[in-house]
C-alpha positions as CSV (number, residue, x, y, z in Angstrom):
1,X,-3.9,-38.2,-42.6
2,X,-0.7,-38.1,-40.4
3,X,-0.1,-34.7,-38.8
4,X,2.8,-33.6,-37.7
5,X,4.2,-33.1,-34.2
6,X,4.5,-29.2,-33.5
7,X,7.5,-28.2,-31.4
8,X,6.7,-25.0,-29.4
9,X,9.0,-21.7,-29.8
10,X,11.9,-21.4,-28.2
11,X,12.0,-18.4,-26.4
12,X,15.8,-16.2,-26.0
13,X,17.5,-16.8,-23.3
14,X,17.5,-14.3,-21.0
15,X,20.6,-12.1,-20.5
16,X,22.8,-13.2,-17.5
17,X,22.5,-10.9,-14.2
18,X,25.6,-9.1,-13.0
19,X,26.5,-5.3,-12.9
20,X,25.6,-3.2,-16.0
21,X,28.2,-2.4,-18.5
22,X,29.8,1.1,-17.5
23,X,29.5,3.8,-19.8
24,X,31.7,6.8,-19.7
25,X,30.0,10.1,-18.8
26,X,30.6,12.7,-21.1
27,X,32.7,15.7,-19.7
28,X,30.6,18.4,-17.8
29,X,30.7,21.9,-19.1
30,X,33.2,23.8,-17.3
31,X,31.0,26.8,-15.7
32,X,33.4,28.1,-13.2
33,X,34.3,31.8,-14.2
34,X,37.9,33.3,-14.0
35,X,38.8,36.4,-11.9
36,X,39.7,39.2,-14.4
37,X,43.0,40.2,-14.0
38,X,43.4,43.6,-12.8
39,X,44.2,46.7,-15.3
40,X,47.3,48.4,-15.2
41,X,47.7,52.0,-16.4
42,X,51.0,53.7,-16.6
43,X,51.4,57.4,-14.7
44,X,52.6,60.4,-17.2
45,X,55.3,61.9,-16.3
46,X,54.7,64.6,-13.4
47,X,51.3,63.0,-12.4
48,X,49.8,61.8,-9.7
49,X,46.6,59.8,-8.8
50,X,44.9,59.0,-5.2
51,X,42.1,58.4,-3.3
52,X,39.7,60.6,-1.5
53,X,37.2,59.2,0.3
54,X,34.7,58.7,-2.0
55,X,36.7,60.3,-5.1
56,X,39.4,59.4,-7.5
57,X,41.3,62.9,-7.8
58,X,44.2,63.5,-11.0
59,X,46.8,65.9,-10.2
60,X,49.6,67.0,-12.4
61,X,51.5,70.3,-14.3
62,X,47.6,71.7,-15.1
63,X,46.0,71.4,-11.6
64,X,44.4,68.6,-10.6
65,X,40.6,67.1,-11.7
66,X,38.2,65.2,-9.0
67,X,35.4,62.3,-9.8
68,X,33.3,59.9,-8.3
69,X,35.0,56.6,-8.1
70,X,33.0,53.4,-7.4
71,X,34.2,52.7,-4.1
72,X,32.5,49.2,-4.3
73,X,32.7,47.8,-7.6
74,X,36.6,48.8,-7.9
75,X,39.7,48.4,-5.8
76,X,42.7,50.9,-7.2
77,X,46.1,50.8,-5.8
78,X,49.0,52.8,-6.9
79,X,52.6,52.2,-6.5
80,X,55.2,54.2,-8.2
81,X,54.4,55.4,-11.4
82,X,51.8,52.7,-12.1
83,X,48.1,52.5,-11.0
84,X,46.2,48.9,-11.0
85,X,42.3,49.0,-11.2
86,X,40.7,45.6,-9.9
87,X,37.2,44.5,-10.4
88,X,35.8,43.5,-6.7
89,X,32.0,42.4,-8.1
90,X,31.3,38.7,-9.8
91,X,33.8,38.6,-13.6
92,X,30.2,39.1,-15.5
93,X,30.2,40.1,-18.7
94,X,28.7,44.2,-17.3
95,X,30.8,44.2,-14.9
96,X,33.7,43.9,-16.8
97,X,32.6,46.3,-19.1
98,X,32.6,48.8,-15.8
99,X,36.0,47.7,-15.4
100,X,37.7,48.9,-19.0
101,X,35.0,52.0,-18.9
102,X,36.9,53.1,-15.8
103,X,40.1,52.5,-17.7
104,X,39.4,54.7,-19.7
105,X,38.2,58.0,-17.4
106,X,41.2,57.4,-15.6
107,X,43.3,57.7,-18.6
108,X,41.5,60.6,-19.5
109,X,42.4,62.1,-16.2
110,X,45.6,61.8,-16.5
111,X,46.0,63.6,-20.1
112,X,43.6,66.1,-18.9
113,X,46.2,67.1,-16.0
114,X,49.4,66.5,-18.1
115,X,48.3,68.0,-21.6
116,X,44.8,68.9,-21.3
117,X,41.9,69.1,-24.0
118,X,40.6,71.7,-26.7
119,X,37.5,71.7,-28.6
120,X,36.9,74.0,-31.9
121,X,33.9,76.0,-32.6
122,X,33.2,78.0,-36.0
123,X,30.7,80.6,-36.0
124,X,28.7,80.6,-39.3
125,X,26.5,84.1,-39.8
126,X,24.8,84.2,-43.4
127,X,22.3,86.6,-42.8
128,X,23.5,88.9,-39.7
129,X,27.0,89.4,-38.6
130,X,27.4,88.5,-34.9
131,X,30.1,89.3,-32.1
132,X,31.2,86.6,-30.1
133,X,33.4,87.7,-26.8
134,X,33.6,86.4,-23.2
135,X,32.3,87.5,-20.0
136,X,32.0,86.4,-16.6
137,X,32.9,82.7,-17.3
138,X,31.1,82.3,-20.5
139,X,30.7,83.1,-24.2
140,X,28.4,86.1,-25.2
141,X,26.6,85.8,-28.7
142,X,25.8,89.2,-29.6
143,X,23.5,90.3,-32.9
144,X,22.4,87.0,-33.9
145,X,19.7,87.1,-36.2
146,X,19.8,90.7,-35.5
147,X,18.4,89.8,-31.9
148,X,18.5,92.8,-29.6
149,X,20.0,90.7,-26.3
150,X,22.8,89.0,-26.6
151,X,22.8,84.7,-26.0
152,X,25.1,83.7,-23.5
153,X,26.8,80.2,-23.8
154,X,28.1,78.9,-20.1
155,X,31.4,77.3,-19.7
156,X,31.7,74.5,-17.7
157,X,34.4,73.9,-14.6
158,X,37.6,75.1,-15.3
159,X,37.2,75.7,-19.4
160,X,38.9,78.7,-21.1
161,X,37.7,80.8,-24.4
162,X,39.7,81.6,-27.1
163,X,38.1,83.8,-29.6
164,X,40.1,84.3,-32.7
165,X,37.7,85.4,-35.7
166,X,34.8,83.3,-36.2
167,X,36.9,80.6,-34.3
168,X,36.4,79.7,-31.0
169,X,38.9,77.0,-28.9
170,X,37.9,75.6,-25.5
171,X,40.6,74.2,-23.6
172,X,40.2,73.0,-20.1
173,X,42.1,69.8,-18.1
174,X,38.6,67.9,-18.1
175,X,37.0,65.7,-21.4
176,X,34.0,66.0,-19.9
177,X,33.6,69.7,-19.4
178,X,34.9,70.9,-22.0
179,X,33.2,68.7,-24.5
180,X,29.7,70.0,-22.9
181,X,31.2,73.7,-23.0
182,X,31.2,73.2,-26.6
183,X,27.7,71.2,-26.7
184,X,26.1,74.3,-25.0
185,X,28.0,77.1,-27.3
186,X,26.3,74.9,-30.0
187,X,22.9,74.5,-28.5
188,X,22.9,78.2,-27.4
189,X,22.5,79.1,-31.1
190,X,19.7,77.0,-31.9
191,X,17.3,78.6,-34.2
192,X,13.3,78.4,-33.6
193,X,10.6,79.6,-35.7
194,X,13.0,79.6,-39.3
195,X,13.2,77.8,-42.1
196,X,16.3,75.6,-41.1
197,X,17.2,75.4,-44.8
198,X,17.5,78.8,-45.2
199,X,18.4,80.0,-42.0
200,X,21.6,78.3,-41.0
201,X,23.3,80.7,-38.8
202,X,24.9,79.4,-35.4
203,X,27.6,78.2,-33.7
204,X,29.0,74.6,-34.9
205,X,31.2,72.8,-33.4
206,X,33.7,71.3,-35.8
207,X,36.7,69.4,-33.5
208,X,35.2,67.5,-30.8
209,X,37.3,67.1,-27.3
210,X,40.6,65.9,-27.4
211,X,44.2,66.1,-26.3
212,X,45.6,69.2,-27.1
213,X,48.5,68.6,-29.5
214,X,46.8,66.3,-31.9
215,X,45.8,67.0,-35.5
């Protein structure tokens, strides 16, 4: 019985040396951050804002209103009748949330010194009539829930009391204080040890701070 010859495998041929084939490198993500442009804010008529030391101070037609300033976070420059606000810490996303907060106070303190705010208060007596009046820089409750000494409600900074009725306006050239002047007229009438449901006498406050003027 013939056999046949066998022929051994051929084996691939092996790939010629030289330089491998260059592939191009995807584009690296871009992770260099922007400076934030600084914030400019346009002076009211009649107003002013500087520096002092380590304040930020509003002055114009109603007196003028003081507050801490971030001397190290912020840069603010002001030329003519415009005021730029810088960021001087790293464009992150809090810090530029510091940077449009601040924005906004100085904004504030600038219509608090050219128009200033009010706040509205209603009293509300179901059971017991009481007398509201004003007295050495704050508000007296008097006869509430037939109480035999009068609550006292204390106005903050520079914040007036107008009592007309059961109505009472704060108005004062700061957001700030005379927003918590009404928080504390409100809170001065809080009832303890009655039924809520039943007992809803108090002090409310029904127009939050604002510039004066708006409806």
């Amino acid at each position: 019985m013939s056999t046949k010859p066998t022929t051994p495998p051929t084996r691939p041929a092996a790939p010629a040396k030289g330089p491998a084939p260059s592939v191009a490198a995807a584009p690296a993500k871009a992770t260099a951050r922007h400076a934030l442009a600084p914030v400019e804010i346009k002076l009211p008529t009649g107003t002013k804002l500087r520096l002092e030391g380590g304040r930020v101070v509003a002055e114009g037609k109603l007196g003028k209103v003081p507050r801490v300033f971030p001397i190290g976070a912020l840069g603010l420059e002001v030329k003519g009748d415009k005021a730029s606000l810088s960021l001087l810490l790293p464009p992150r996303k809090r810090n530029r949330a510091l940077l449009l907060t601040w924005e906004r106070h100085l904004m504030n303190l600038l219509t608090g010194v050219s128009t200033g705010f009010e706040a509205h208060c209603k009293a509300v007596a179901a059971h017991f009539p009481m007398k509201l009046s004003t007295k050495d820089n704050s508000v007296l409750i008097e006869n509430f829930l037939n109480e035999k000494l009068p609550r006292r409600s204390k106005l903050i900074g520079e914040t007036k009391a107008e009592i007309a009725g059961d109505v009472v306006v704060l108005k004062g050239n700061d957001i700030e204080a005379v927003g918590q002047s009404a928080a504390n007229l409100e809170r001065a009438t809080h009832i303890r040890n009655f039924d809520p449901r039943v007992f809803q006498d108090g002090v409310y406050i029904v127009v939050k701070a604002r510039p004066m003027g708006v409806s």
